[in-house]
Structures are given as C-alpha cells and as structure tokens.
VOPAGU-2260 file (C-alpha; in pm, 1 decimal, decimal comma):
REM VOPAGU-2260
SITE   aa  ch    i         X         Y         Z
SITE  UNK   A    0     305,0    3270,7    -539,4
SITE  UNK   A    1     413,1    3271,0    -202,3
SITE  UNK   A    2      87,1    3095,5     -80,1
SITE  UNK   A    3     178,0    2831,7    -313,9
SITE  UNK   A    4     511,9    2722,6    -204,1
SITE  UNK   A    5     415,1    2547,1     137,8
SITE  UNK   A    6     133,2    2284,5     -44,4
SITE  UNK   A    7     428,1    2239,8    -331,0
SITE  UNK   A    8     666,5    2142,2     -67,6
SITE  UNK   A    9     464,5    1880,1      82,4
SITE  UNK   A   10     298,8    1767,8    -226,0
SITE  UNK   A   11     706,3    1705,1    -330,1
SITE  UNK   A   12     799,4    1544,9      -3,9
SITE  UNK   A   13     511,6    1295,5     -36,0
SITE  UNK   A   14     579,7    1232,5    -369,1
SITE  UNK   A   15     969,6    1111,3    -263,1
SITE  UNK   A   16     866,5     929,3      67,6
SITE  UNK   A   17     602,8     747,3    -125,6
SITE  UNK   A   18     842,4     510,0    -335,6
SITE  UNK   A   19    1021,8     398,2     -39,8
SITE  UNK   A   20     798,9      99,2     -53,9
SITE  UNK   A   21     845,3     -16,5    -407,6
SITE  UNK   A   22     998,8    -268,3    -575,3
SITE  UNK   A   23    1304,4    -164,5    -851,1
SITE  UNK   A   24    1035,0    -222,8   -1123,2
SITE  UNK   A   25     786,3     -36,9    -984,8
SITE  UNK   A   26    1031,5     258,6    -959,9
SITE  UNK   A   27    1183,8     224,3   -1268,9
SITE  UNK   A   28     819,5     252,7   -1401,3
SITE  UNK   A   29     678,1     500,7   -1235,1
SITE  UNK   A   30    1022,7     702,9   -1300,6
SITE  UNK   A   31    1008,9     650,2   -1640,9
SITE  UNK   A   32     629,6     769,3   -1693,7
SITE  UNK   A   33     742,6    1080,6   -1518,2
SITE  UNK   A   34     994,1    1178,0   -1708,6
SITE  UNK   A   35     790,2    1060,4   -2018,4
SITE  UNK   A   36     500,6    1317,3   -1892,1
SITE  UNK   A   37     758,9    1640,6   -1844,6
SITE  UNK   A   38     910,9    1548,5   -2161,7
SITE  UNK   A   39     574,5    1536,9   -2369,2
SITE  UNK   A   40     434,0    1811,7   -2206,8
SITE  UNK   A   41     739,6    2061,1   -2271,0
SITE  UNK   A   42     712,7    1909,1   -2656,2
SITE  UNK   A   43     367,7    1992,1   -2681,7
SITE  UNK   A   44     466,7    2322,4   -2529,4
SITE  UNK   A   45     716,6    2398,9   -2797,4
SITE  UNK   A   46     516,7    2281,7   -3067,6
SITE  UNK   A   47     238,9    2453,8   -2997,7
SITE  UNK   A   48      51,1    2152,5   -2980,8
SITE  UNK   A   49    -165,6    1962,4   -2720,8
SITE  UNK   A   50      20,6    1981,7   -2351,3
SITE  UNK   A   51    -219,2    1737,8   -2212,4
SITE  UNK   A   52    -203,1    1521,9   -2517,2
SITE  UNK   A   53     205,3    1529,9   -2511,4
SITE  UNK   A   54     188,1    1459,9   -2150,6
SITE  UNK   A   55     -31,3    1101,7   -2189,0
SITE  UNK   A   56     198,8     977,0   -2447,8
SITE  UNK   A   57     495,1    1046,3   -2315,6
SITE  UNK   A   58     392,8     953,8   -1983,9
SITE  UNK   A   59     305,5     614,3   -2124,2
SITE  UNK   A   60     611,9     582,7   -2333,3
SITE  UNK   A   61     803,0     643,7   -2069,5
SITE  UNK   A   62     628,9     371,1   -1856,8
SITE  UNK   A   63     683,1     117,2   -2115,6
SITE  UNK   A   64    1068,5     224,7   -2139,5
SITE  UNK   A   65    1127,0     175,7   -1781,5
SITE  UNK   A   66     949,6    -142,0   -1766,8
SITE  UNK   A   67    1118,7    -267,0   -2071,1
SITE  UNK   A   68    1470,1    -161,7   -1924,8
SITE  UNK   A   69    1417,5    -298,9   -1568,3
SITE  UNK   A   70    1323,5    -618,7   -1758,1
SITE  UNK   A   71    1678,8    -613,8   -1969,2
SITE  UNK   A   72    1845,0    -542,0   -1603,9
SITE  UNK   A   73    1712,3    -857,8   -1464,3
C-alpha cells in the first residue's frame, strides 16, 4: 500500500492543477461527470451490479447535469 501512495499523490495533484485552464463550463462538466462516475460506480457496488457499467452512466449523466446547469447559470 505504501508503494502506492506517492503515484496517488501526484496522479491527485495533476488532476487539480489541470483545470486551472478551463473555462466555468468546462469545469462544471468535467465536475459533474466525476461525481456522476463515483456515484454510479458505488451504486453498482451496492447493487451488486456492473461497477464499470454504473460508472459510464453516471459519468455521463453527470456531464449532461453540469452542462445543463452551467447553461441555466448563464
């Protein structure tokens, strides 16, 4: 576990420094297909269903959602 922490940290950090460059729809977006991914994933989890499967949906559920509410913003 321990060998794992150091590529999580930087895999995290670029993750965070990588939006800096993005416009409010593009983070809204790509915050809301992440979300959407962790979501469906941990349903398909509980469910005892697909995790990959739950993951894709949500992930692009939560996409559309955070396009559709940076679009009501404007």
């Amino acid at each position: 576990m321990k060998r794992l922490m150091l590529p999580m940290a930087l895999a995290g950090a670029l993750a965070v420094g990588a939006c800096s460059g993005m416009s409010d729809t593009q983070q809204r977006t790509l915050s809301g297909g992440g979300i959407g991914a962790g979501v469906g994933a941990a349903a398909g989890a509980l469910t005892g269903g697909c995790m990959t499967c739950g993951a894709v949906i949500g992930g692009a559920a939560g996409a559309a959602g955070g396009y559709i509410y940076d679009q009501t913003k404007k």
